[in-house]
C-alpha positions in Angstrom: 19.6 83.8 -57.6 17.4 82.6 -54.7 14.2 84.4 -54.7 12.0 83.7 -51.8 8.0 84.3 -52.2 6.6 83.1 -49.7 7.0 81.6 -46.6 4.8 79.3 -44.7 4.2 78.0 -40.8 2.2 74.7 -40.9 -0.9 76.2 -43.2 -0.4 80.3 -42.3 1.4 82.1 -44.6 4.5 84.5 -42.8 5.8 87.7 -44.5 8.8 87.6 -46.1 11.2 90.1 -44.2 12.5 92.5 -46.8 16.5 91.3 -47.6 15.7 87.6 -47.0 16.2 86.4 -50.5 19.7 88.3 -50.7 21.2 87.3 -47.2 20.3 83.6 -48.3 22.2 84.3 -51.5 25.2 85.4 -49.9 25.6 83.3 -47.1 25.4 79.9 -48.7 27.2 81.5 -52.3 30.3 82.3 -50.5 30.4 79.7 -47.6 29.8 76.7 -49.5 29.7 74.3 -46.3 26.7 73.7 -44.6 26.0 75.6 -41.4 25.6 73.7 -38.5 21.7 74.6 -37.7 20.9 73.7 -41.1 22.0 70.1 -40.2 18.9 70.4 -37.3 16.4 70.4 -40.8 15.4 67.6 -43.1 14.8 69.4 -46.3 12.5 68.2 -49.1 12.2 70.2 -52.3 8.9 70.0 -54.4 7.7 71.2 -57.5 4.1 72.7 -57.7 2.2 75.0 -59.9 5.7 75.2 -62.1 7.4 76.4 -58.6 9.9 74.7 -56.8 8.9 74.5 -52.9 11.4 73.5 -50.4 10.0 72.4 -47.3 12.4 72.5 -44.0 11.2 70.0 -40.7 13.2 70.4 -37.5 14.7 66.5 -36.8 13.5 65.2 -33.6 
């Protein structure tokens, strides 16, 4: 399961809305093809401090 943390703008730190982790489970569990606005983000995944980080960048 997807378990979201923590979320980030830039270098301040948003609160994760209550539900977030379990509506990103469901929608990309069930739907298997890529919505269309997540084709606007480059993605990059990272691992630190035994985590892994995925970092979403709007394309220009």
């Amino acid at each position: 399961m997807i378990e979201v943390t923590e979320l980030r703008v830039g270098e301040y730190k948003v609160p994760v809305p209550l539900g977030l982790s379990e509506l990103l489970k469901d929608c990309w569990v069930k739907n298997r093809a890529i919505p269309k606005i997540v084709q606007e983000y480059q993605s990059i995944t990272i691992r630190r401090d035994g985590q892994l980080i995925t970092i979403l960048s709007k394309k220009r």
